[in-house]
N, C-alpha and C positions, 0 to 999 in steps of 0.2 A: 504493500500500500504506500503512497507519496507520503510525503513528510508533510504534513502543515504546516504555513510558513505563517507568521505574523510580522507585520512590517509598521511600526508606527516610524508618525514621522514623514507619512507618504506624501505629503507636497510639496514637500520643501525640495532644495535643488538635489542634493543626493535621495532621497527617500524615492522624489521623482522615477530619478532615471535607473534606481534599483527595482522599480515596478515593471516598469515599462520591459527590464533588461528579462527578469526572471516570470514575465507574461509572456514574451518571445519564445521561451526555455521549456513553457508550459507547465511550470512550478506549481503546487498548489499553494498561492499566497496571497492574503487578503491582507488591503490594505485601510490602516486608520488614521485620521487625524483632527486636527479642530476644525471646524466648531463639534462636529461630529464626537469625539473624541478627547478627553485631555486626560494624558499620563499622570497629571497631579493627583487623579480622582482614583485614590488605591481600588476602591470597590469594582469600578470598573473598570482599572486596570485587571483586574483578578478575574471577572468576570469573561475577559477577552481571550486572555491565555489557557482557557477551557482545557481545549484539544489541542495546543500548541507542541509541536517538535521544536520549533528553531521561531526566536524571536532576534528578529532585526531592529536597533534601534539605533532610529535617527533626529528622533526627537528631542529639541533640543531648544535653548534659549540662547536665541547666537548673535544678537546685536550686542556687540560690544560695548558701545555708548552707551546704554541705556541699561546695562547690567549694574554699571556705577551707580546708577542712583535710584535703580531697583532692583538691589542686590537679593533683599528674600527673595522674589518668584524665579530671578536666575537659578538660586538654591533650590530652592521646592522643586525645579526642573530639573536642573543640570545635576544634583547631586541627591536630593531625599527620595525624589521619583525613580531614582536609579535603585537605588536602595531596597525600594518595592520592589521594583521588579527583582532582583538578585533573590529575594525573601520567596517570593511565588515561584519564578524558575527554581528554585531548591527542591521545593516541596516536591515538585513536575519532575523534575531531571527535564527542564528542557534548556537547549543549547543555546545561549543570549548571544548575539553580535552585536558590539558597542562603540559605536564611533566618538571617539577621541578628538584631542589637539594640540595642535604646536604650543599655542598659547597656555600651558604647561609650564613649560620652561622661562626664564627668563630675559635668553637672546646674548646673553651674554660670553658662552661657548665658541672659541675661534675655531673648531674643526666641527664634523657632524656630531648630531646628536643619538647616541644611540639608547635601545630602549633602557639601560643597569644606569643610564645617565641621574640624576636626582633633580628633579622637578623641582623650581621654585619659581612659579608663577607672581607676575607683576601687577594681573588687574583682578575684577572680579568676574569676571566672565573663565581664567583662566583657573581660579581659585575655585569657583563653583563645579567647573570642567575635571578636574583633579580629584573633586572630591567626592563626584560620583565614579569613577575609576575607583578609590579606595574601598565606597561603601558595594560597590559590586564583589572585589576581590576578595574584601571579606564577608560573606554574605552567602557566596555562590560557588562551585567549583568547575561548574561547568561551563566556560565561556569563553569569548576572542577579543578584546580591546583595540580597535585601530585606529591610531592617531595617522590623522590627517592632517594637510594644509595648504592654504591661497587656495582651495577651491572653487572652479568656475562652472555652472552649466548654464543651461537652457532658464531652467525654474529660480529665479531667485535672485537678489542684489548681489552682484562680487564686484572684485575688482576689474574686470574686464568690461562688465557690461557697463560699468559706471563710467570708466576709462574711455567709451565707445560714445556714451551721450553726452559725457560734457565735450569733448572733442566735436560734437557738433552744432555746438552753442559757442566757443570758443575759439578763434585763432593763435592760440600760446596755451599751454599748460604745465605747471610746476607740479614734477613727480619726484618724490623721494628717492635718492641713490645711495640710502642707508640701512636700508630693511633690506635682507637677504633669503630668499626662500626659493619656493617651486611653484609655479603656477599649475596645477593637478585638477587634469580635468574629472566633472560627478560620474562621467560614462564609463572611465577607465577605475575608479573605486568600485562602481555596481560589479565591474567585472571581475574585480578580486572578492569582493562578497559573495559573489554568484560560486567561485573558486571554495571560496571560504565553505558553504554551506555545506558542501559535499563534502571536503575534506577533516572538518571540524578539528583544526588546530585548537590547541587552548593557549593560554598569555594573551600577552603584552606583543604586538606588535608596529613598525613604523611604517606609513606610505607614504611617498609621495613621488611623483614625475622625478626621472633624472636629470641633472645637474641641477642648479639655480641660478639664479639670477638676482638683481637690483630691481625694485618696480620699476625704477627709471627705464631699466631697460628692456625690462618686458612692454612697458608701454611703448616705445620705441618701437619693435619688433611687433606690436597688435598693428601700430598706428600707420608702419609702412606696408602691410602685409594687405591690409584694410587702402592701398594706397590715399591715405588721408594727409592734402599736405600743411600739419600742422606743427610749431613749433614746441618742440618737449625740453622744457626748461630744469635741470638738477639743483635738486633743492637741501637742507635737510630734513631731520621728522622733525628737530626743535622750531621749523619755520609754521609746522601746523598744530597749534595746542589742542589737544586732544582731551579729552574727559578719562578714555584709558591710555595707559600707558603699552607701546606696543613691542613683542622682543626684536631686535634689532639683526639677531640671525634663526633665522628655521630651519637650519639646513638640517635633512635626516639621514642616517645610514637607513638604507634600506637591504642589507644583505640578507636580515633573518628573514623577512618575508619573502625576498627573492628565491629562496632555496627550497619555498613552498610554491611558487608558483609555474604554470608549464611553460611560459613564455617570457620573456626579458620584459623588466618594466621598462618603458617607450622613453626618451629625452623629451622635454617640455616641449619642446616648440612643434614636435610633430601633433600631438593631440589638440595644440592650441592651433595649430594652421587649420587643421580641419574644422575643429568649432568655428571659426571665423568665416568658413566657407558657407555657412550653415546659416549664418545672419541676413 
């Protein structure tokens, strides 16, 4: 008999494209989210994971800005909702997949970050994000943690799409060449999840697109790709005050995941060339 799959978290830009990827697959997985839905609500979270095999969770309180200064409900999401669920998959023995974050760390690491690295997150989005990682690990033994980052797709605010509209309202734009990461497209994550289900690793693991870059320069490379001819101005991050504070490198090892997956994780810029074909 298939697995039931449960998927919260389904609108959002990964939850998205982890539907879409494992409707293709013919998976049996049903997806939930707000208003329909909210994880804060134990009862029916409990309710939901009935018949559950494998719970995918993507649900998440991901605005940054707005974590500062309504840090309980980032909590109640990001870390006591996590919580629950670890508590009800125990009971079940069913297999949690938990999407993570760079914003973990602090940014202050000059080489990659691998996962035995020690987390010490700078905002509350990164603090709340951490510490549902914790209240999972202890709670549950059956599960896969994957921190991700700079995430782009289809469904949702990121930095590409943003990068794309103001570029069209604007003739100049000042982008940061101090922030270090991977631009990691949602379709290439569904596809390690989709990996994940079957093989059900347990821990802690790292993803993201190979190599990295500066935003300066990923925007650069949207902006010429996109032939837009706009000028991209290098700035610092102290040139934009922010409400959070953001780490300054993301860069991940990704070797342990690589040694689970069948194919080579892709260099940024091919999955972002495609996406951009796609606009």
């Amino acid at each position: 008999m298939a697995e039931k799959i449960i998927l919260l978290g389904a609108k959002g830009m990964l939850g998205s494209d982890v539907y879409h990827l494992c409707a293709e697959y013919n998976l049996d997985i049903t997806p939930y989210d707000l208003p329909d839905f909210d994880i804060a609500d134990k009862n029916r979270l409990e309710k939901t994971l009935e018949d559950a095999d494998v719970v995918i969770n993507c649900a998440a309180f991901t605005d940054v800005e707005k974590a500062e200064s309504q840090s309980e409900q980032a909590f109640k999401i990001n870390a006591d909702s996590v919580g629950n669920l670890a508590q009800i998959a125990r009971k079940r023995n069913i297999y949690v997949i938990h999407i993570s974050t760079d914003f973990v760390f602090d940014g202050k690491k000059e080489t990659p970050y691998f996962e035995t690295d020690l987390p010490n997150p700078i905002n509350v989005y990164g603090k709340s994000k951490l510490k549902g990682e914790v209240l999972l690990s202890e709670n549950h033994n059956f599960f896969v943690i994957i921190r991700t980052q700079w995430t782009y797709g289809r469904d949702g605010n990121n930095f590409i799409t943003k990068l794309i509209s103001l570029s069209r309202q604007k003739s100049s734009l000042k982008v940061v060449d101090d922030q270090f990461g991977s631009p990691t497209a949602t379709q290439e994550v569904a596809k390690v999840i989709r990996e994940l289900i079957a093989k059900k690793p347990q821990g802690l693991f790292h993803y993201a697109a190979t190599g990295f870059a500066s935003r300066y320069d990923i925007a650069k490379f949207v902006l010429e790709k996109l032939k837009m001819n706009i000028e991209v101005i290098p700035c610092k991050s102290n040139e934009f005050p922010t409400a959070a504070q953001r780490p300054a490198s993301s860069r991940f090892c990704c070797d342990k995941i690589q040694s689970l997956l069948d194919k080579p994780i892709k260099v940024w810029q091919k999955p972002l060339e495609r996406f951009l074909k796609t606009l």
